[in-house]
SEMARRO-969682 format. One line per field, with one value per residue: x, z, y of N, C-alpha, C in turn; chain. Coordinates in steps of 0.02 Angstrom, whole numbers. Each point is the difference from the previous one (the first is absolute). Example, Ala and Ser with C-alpha at 12.3 -4.5 7.8 and 13.67 -1.06 7.14 Angstrom:
<atoms>
nu: [660 / -18]
nw: [390 / -36]
nv: [-284 / 53]
cau: [-45 / 42]
caw: [0 / 3]
cav: [59 / 59]
cu: [45 / -39]
cw: [0 / 37]
cv: [60 / 55]
c: [A / A]
</atoms>
This chain:
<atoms>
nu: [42 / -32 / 35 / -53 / -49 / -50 / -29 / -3 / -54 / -61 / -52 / -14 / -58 / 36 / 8 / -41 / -38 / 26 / 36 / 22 / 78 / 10 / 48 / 15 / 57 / 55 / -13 / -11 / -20 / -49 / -52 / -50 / 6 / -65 / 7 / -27 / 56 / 16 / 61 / 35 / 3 / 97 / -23 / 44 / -14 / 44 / -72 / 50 / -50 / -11 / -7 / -40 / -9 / -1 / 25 / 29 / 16 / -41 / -37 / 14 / -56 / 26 / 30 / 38 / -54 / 44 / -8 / 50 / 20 / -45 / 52 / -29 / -10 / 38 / -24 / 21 / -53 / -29 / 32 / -56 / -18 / 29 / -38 / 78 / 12 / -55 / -64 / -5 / 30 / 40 / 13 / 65 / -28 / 55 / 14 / -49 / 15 / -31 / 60 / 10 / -32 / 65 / -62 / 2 / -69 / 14 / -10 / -36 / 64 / 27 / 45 / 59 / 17 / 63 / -8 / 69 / 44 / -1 / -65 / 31 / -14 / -27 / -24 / 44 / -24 / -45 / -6 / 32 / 8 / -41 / 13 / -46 / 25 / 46 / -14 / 13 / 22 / -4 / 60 / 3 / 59 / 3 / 57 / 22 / -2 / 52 / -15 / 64 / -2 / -65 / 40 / 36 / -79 / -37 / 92 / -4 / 43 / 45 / -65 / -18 / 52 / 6 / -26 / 19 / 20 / -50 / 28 / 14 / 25 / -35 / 7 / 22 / -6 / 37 / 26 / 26 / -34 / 43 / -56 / -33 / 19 / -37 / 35 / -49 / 26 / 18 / -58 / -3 / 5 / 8 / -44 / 0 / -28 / 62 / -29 / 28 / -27 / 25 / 20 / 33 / -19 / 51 / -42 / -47 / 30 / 17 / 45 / 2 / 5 / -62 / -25 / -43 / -33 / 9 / -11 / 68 / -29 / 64 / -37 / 75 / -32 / -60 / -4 / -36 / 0 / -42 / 37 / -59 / -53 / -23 / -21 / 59 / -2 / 78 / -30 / 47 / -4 / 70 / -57 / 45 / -23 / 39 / 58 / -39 / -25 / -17 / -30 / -9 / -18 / -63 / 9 / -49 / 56 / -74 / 9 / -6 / -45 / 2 / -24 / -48 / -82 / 12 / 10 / -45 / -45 / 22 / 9 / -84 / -7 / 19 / -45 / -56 / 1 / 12 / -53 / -26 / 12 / -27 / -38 / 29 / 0 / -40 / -19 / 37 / -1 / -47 / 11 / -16 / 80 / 47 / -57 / 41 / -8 / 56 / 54 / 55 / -38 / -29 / 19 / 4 / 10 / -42 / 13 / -41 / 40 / 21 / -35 / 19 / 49 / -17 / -34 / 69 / 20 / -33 / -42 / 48 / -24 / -46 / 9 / 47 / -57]
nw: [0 / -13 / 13 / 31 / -13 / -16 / 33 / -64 / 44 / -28 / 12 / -3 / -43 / 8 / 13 / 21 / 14 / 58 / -23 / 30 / -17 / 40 / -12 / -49 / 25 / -55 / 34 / -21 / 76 / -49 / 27 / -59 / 23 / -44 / 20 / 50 / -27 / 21 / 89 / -46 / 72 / -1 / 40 / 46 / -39 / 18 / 36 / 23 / 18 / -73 / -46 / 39 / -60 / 21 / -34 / 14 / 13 / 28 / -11 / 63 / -16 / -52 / 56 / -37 / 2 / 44 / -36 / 47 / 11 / -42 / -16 / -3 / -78 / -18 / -75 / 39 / 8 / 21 / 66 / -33 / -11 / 57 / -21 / 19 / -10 / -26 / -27 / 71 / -8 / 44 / 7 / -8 / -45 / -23 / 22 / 0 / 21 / -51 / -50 / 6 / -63 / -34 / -8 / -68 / -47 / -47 / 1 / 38 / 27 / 49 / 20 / 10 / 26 / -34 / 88 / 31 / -43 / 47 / -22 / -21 / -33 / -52 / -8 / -36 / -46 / -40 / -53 / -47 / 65 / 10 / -75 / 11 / -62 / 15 / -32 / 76 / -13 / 70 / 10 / 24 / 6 / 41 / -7 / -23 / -4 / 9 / 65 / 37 / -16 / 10 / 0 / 28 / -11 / 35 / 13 / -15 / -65 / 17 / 60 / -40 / -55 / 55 / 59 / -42 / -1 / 38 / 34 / 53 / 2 / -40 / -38 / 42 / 58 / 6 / -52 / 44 / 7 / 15 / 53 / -9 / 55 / 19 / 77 / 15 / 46 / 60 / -8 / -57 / -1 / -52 / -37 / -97 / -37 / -14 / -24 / 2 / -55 / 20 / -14 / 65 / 8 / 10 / 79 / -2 / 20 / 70 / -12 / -25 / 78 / 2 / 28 / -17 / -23 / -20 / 80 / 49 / 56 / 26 / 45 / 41 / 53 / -18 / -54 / -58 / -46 / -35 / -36 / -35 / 5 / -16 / -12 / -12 / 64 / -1 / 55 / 61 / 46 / 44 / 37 / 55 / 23 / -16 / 27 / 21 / 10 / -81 / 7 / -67 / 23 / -53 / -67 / -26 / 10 / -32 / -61 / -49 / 50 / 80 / -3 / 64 / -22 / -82 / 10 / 71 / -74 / -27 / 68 / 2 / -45 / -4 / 74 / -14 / -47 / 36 / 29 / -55 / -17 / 48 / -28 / -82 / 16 / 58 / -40 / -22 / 13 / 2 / -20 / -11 / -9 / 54 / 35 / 11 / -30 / -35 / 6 / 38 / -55 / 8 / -40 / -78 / -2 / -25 / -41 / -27 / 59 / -27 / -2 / -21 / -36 / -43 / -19 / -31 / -61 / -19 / -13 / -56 / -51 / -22 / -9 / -13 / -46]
nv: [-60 / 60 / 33 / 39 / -13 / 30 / -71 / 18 / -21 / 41 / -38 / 64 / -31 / -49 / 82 / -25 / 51 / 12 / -22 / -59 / 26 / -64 / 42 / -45 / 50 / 20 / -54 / 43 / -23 / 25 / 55 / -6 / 53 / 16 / 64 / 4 / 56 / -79 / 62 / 3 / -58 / -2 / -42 / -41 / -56 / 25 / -39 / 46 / 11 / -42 / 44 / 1 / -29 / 56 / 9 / -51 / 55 / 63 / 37 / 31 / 26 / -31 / -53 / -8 / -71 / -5 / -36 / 20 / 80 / 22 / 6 / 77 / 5 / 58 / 23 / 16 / -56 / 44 / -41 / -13 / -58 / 16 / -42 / -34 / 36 / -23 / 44 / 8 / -66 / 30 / -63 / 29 / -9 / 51 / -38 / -6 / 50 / -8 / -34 / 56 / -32 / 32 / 27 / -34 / 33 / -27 / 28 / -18 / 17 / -30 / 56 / -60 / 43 / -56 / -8 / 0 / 28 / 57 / -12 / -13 / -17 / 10 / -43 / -49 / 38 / -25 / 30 / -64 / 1 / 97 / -27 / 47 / 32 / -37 / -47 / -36 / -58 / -26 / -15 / -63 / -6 / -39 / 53 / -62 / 67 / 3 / 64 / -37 / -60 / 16 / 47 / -31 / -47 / 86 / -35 / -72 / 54 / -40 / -1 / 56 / -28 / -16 / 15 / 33 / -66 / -5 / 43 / 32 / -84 / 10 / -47 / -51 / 54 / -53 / 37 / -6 / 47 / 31 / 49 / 65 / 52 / 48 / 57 / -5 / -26 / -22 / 24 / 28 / -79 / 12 / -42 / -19 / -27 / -31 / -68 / -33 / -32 / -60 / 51 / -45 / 43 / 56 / -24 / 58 / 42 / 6 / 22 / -33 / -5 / 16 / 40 / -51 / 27 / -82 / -8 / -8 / 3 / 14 / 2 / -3 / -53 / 11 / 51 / -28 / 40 / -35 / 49 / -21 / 52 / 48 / -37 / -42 / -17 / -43 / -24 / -34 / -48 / -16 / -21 / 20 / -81 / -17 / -27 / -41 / 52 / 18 / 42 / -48 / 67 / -38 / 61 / -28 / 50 / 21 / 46 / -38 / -17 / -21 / -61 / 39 / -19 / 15 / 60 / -4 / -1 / 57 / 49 / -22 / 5 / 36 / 18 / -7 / 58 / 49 / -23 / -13 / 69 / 21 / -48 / 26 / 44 / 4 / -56 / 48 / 52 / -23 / -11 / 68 / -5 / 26 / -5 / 18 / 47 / 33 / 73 / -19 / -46 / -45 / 45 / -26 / 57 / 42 / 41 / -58 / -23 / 69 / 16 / -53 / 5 / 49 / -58 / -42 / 41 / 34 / -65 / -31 / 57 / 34 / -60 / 12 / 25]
cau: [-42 / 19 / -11 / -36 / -43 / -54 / -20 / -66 / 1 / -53 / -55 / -43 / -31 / 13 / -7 / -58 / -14 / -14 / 57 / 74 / -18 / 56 / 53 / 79 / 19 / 59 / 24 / -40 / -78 / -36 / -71 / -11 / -68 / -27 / -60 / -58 / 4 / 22 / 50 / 52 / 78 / 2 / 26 / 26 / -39 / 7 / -3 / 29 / -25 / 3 / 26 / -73 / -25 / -50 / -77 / -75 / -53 / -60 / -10 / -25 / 4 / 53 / 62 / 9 / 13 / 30 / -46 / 51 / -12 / -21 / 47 / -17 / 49 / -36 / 1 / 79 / 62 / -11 / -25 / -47 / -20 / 26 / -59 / -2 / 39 / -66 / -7 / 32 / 89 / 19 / 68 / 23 / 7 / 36 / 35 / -61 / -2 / 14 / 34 / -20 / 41 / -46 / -31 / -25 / -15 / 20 / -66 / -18 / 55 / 23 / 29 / 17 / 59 / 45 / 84 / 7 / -27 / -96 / 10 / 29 / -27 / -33 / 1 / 10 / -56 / 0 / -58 / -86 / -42 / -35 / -43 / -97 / -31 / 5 / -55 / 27 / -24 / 46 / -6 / 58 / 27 / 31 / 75 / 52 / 71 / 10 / -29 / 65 / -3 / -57 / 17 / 39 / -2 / -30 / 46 / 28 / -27 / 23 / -25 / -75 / -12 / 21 / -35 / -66 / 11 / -81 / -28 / 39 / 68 / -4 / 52 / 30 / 39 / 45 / 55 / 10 / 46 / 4 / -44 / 12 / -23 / 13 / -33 / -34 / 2 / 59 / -32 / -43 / 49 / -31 / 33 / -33 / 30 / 21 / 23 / -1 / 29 / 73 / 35 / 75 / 10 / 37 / -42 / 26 / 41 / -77 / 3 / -24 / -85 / -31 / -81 / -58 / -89 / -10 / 82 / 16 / 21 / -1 / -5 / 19 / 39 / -39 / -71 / -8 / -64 / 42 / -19 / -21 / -20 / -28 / -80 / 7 / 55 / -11 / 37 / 35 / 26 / 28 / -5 / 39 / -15 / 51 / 80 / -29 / -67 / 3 / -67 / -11 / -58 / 13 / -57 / 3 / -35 / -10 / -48 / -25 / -51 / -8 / -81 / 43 / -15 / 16 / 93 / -6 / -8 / 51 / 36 / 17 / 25 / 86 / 23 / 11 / 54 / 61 / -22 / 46 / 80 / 52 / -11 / 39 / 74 / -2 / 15 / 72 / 21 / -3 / 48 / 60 / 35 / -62 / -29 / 5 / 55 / 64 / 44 / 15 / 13 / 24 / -49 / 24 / -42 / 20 / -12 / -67 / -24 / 27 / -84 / -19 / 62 / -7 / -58 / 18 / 61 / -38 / -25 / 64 / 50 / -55 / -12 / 72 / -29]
caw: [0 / -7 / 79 / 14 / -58 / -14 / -39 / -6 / 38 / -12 / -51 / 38 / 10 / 36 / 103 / 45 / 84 / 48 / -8 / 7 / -64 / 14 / -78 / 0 / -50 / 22 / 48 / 60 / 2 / 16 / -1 / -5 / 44 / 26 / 75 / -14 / -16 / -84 / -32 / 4 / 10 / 21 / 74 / -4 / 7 / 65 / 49 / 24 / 49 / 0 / -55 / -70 / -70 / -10 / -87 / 18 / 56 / -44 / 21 / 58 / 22 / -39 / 30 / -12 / 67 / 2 / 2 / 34 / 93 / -7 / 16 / -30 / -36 / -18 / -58 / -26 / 48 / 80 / 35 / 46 / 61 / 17 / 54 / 35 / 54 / -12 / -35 / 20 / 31 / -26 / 7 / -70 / -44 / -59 / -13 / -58 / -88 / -67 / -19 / -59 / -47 / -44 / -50 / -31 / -46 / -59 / -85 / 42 / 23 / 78 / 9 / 49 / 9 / 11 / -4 / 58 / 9 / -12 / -85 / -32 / -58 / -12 / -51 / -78 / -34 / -94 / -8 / -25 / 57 / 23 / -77 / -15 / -40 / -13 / 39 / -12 / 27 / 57 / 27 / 57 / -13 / 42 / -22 / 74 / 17 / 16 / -42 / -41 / -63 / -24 / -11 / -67 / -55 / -22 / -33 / -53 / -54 / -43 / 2 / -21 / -54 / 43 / 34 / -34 / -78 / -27 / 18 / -12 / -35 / -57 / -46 / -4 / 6 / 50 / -16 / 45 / -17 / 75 / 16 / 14 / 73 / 11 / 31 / 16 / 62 / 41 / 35 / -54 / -75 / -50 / -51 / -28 / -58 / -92 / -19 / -98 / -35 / -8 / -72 / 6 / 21 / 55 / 11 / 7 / 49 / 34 / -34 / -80 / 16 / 51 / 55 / -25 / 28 / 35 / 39 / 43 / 49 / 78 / 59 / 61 / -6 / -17 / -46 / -73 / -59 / -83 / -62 / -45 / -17 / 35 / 10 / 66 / 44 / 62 / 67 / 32 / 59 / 8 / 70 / 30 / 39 / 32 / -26 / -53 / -28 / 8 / -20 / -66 / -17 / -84 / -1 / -69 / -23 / -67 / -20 / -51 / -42 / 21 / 41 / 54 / 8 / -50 / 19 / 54 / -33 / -51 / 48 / 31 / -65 / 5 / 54 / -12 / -28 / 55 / 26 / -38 / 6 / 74 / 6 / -17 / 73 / 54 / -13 / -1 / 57 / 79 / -22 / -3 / 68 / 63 / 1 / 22 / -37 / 25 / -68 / 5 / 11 / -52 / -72 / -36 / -42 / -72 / -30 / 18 / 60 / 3 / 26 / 55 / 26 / 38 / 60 / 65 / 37 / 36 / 75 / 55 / 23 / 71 / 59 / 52 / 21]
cav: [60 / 68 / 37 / 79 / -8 / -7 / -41 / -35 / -56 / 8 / 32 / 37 / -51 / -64 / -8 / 43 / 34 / -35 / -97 / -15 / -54 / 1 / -2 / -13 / 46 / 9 / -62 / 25 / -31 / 59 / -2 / 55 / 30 / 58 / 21 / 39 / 56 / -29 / -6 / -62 / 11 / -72 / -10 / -35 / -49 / -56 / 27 / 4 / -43 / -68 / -18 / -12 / 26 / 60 / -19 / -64 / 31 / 20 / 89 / 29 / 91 / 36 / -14 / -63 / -20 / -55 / -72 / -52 / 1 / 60 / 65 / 40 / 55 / 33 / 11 / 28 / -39 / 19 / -30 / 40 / -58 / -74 / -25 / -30 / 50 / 37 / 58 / 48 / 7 / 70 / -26 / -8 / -61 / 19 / -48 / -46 / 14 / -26 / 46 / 35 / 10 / 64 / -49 / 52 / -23 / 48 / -49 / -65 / -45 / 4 / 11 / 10 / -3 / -46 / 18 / 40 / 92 / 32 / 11 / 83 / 3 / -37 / -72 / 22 / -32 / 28 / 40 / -41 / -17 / 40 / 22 / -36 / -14 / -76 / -27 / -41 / -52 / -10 / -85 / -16 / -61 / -18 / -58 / -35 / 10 / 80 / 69 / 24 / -55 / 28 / 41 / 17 / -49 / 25 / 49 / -40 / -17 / -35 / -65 / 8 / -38 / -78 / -17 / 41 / -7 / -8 / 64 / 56 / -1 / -45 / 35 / -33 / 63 / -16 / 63 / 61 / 84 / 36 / 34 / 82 / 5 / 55 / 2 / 56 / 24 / -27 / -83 / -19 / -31 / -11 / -14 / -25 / -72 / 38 / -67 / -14 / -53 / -16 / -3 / 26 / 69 / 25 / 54 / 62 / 20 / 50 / 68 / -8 / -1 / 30 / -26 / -23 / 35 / -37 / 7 / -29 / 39 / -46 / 60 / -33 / -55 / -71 / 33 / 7 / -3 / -14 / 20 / -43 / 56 / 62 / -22 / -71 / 10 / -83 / 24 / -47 / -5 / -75 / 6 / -42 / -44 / -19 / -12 / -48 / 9 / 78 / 15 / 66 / 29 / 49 / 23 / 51 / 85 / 28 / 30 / -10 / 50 / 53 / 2 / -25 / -92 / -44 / 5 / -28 / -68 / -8 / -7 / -69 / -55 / 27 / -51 / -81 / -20 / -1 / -72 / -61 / 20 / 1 / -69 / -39 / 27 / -39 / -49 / -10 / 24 / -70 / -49 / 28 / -9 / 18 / 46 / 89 / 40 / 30 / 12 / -68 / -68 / -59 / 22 / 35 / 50 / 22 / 51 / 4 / 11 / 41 / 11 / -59 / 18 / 73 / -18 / -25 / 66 / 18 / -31 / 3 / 49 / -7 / -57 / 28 / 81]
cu: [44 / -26 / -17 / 1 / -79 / -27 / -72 / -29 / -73 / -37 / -53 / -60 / -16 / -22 / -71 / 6 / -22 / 9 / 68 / 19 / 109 / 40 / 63 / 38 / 85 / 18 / -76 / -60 / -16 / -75 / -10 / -80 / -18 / -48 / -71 / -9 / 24 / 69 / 39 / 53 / 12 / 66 / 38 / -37 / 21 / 2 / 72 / -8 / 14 / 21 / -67 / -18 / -53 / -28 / -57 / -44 / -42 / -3 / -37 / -13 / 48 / 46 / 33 / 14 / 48 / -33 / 21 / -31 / -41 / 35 / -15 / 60 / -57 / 42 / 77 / 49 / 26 / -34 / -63 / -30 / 17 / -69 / 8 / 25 / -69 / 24 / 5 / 68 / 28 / 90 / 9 / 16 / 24 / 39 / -43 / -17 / 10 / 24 / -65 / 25 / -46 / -39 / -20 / -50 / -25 / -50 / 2 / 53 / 14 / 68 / 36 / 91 / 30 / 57 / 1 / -31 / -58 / 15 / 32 / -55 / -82 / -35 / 24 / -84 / -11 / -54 / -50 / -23 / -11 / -33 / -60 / 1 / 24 / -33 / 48 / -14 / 61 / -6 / 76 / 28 / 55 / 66 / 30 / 82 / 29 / -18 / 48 / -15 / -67 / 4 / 57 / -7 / -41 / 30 / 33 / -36 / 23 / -26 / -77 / 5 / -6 / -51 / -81 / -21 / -69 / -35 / 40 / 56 / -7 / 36 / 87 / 86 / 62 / 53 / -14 / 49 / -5 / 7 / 25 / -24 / 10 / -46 / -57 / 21 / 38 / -30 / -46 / 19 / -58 / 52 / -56 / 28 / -6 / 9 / -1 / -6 / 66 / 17 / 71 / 26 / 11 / -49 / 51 / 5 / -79 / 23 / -21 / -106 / -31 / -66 / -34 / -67 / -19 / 50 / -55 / 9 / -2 / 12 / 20 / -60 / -45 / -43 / 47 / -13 / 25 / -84 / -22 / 8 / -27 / -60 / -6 / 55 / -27 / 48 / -6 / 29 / 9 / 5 / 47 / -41 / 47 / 47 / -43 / -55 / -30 / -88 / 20 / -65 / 10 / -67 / 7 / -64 / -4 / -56 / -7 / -57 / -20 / -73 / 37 / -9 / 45 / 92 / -2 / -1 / 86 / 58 / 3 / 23 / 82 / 23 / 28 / 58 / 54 / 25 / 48 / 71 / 27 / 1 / 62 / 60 / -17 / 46 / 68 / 21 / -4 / 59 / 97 / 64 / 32 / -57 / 3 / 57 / 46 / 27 / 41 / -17 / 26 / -40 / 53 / -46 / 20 / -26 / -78 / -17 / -3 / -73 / 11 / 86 / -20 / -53 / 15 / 69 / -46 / -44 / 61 / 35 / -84 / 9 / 60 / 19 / -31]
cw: [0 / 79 / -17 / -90 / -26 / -52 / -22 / 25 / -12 / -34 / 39 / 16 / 53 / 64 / 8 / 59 / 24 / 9 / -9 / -55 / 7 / -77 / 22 / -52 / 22 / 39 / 70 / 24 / 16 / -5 / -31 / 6 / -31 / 20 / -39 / -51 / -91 / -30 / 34 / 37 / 7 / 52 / -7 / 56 / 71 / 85 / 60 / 90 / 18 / -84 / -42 / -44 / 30 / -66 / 46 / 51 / -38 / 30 / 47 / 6 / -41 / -14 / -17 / 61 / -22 / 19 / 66 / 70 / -28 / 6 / -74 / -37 / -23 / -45 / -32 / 64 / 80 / 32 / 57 / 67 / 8 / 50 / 63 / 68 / -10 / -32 / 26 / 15 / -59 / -24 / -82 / -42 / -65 / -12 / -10 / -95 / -40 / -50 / -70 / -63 / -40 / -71 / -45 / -48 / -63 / -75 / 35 / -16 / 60 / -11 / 93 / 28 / 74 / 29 / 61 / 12 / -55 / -105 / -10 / -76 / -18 / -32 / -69 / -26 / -76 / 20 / -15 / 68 / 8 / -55 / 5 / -66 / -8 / 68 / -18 / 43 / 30 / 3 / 27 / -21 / 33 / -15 / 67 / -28 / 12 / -67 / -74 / -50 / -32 / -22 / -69 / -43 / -43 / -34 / -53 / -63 / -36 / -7 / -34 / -40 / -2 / 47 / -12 / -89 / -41 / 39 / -17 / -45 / -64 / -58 / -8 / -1 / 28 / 15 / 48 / -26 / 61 / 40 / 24 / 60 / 25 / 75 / 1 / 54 / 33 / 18 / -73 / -67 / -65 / -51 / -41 / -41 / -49 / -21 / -72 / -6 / -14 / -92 / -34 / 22 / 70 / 37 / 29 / 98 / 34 / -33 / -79 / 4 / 28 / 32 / -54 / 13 / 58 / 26 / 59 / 63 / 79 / 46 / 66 / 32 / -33 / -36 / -54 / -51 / -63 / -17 / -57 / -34 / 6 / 24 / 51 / 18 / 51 / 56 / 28 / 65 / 13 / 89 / 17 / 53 / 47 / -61 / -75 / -38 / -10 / -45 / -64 / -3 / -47 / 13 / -76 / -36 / -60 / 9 / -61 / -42 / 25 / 24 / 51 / 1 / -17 / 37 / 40 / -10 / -28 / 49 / 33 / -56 / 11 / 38 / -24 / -61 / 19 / 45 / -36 / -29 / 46 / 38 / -20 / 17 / 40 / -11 / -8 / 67 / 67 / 0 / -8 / 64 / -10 / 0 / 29 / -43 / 50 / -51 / -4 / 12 / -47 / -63 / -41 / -45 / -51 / -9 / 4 / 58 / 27 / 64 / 90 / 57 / 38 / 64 / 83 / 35 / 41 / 62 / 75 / 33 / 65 / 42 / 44 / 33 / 85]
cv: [62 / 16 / 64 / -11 / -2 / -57 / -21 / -49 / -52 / 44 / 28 / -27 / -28 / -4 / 55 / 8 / -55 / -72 / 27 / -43 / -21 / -41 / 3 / 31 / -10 / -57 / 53 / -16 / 78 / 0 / 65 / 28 / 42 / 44 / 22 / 50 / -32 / -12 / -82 / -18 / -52 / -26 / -65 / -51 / -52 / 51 / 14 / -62 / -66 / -16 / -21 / 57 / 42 / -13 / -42 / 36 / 31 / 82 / -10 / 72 / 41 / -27 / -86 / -36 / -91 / -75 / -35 / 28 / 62 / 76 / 26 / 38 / 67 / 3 / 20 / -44 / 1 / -43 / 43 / -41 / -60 / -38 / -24 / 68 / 67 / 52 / 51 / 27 / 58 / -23 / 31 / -62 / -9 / -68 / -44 / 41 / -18 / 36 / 37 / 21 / 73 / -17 / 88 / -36 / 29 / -44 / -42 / -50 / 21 / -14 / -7 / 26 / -34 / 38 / 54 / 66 / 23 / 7 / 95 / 5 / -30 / -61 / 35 / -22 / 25 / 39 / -26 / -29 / 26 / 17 / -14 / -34 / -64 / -61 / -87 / -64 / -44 / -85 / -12 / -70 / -32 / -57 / -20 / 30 / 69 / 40 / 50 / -32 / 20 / 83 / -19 / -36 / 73 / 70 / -41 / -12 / -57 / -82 / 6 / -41 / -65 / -5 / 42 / -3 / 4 / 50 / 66 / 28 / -53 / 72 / -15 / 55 / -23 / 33 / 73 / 56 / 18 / -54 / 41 / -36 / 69 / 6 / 79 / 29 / -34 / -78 / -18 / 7 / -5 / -62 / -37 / -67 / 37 / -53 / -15 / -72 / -13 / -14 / 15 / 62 / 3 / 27 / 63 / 9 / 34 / 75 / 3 / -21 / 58 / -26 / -1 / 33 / -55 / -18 / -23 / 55 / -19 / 56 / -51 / 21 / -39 / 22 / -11 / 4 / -14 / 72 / -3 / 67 / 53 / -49 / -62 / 13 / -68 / 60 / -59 / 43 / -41 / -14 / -46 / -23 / -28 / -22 / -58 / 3 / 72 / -3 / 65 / 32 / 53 / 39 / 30 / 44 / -4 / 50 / 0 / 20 / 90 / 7 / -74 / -86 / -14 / -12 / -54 / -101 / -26 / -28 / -76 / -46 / 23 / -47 / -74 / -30 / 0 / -38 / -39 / 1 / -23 / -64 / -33 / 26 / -40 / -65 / -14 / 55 / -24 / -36 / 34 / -24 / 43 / 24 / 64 / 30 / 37 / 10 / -53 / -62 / -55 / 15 / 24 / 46 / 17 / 57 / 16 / 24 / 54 / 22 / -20 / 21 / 71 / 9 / -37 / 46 / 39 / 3 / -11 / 56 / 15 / -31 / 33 / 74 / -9]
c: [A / A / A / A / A / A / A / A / A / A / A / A / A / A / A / A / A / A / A / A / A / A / A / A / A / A / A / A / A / A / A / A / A / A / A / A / A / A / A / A / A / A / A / A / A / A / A / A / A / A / A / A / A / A / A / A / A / A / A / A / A / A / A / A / A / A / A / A / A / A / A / A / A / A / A / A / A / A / A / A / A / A / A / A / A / A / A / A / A / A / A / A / A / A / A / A / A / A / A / A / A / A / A / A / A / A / A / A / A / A / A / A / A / A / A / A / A / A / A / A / A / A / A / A / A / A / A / A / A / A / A / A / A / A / A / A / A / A / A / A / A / A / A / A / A / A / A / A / A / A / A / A / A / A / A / A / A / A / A / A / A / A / A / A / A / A / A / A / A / A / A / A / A / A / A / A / A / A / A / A / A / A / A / A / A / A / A / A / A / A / A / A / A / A / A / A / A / A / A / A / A / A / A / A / A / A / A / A / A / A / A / A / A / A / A / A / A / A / A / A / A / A / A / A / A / A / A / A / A / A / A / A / A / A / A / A / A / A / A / A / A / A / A / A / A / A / A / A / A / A / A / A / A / A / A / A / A / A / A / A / A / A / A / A / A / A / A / A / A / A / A / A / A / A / A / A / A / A / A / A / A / A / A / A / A / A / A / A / A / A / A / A / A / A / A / A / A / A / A / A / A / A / A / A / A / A / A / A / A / A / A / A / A / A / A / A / A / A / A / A / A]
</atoms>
């Protein structure tokens, strides 16, 4: 993981007033709550007391209550009642708190930040998540392996012609140029496929390339969007679960016609094709060794990789920040 980082973690959705809803994020047992008022937070899932899963409890008066001896949280994690020393005891009880994590939410993604000190900044996010006029359709897919290895199968152009040979990648492109890779920003890499048919030819250098209309864009630590066109846009988030298991949540934006059903129809068909792309990744990335990336390991690269290389300099250079 990236330390003092804003991670996509969820889907705004998911959680209603008034339930507990205990999730496993980062290796973390967390609950996420929220109040009366709608907003969102989220606490760390093991009662200080005895170590029981606060999720399995239920709302008391506001107050998340613990399934085990009844000891009360309030909303941002404050031990408010302990039952057994009654409701009146005036004893300080700060050392029952639950840790509080900072939550933001943004086009109905939840946003959580990971990590010691208070957030200085705010979530990276696109613009196509606050766009009305595109209307898009959401689903979840659950890989057994690290979040690193699901990220950078969504920066590798050089396997569309091979493991995407009857979808995305038909045309039989195996010839890599480049890939240009250019950053926007310190934490946000762009790059596109410039592929050819193999017809003996030298492919060209990432400087003899540039960005494609359709491109590729990665915002640290875990947002990304492929660029179809002014009109579809796929967005991805790659939830870290733990060290073995990471949750891909897609969503794809169109406005195509520009009447909201039809976008809204068009959007869930996207889905599902996406669906089946990312199916035939799955199938070989499970399977990847190791499963966790690093600039250094047992990998020989290539030129192709160029995407996938600037992706793990990077993360590394964060991770040591």
């Amino acid at each position: 993981m990236i330390n003092n980082q804003w991670y996509a973690v969820a889907s705004s959705k998911d959680f209603k007033k008034g339930r507990l809803y205990p999730v496993e994020r980062m290796g973390l047992k967390l609950v996420f709550f929220r109040n009366c008022k709608g907003e969102l937070h989220i606490l760390s899932d093991r009662c200080p007391h005895r170590g029981a899963l606060v999720g399995m409890g239920k709302v008391v008066n506001g107050h998340l209550q613990c399934p085990f001896h009844g000891i009360e949280f309030a909303e941002d994690g404050k031990c408010a009642c302990v039952p057994a020393e009654g409701r009146k005891s005036n004893k300080n009880y700060d050392r029952f708190n639950l840790k509080n994590y900072p939550v933001r939410e943004i086009g109905g993604i939840v946003f959580m930040w990971y990590g010691d000190a208070e957030p200085v900044s705010e979530p990276p996010v696109f613009d196509i998540m606050t766009d009305k006029r595109f209307k898009y359709g959401h689903l979840n897919d659950t890989w057994n392996i690290h979040y690193s290895r699901v990220i950078e199968n969504q920066l590798d152009v050089q396997h569309l012609a091979f493991v995407h040979h009857n979808t995305i990648g038909r045309g039989d492109k195996t010839l890599i140029n480049g890939p240009k890779v250019v950053w926007l920003d310190e934490n946000t890499l762009q790059t596109s496929a410039n592929n050819e048919k193999d017809a003996g030819q030298v492919p060209r250098g990432a400087d003899e390339c540039s960005i494609n209309t359709t491109n590729l864009t990665f915002k640290y630590p875990n947002l990304w969007m492929n660029t179809i066109n002014n009109k579809i846009r796929i967005l991805a988030y790659f939830i870290p679960v733990n060290e073995d298991e990471t949750i891909i949540s897609i969503r794809f934006y169109n406005r195509i016609t520009g009447i909201g059903l039809i976008d809204k129809i068009i959007a869930f068909a996207g889905n599902w094709a996406d669906l089946i792309v990312e199916r035939q990744d799955k199938r070989v990335v499970e399977k990847q060794i190791p499963s966790k990336t690093a600039l250094r390991i047992d990998e020989r690269l290539l030129m192709a990789d160029k995407p996938i290389i600037e992706y793990r300099r990077r993360r590394e250079e964060l991770q040591r920040s």
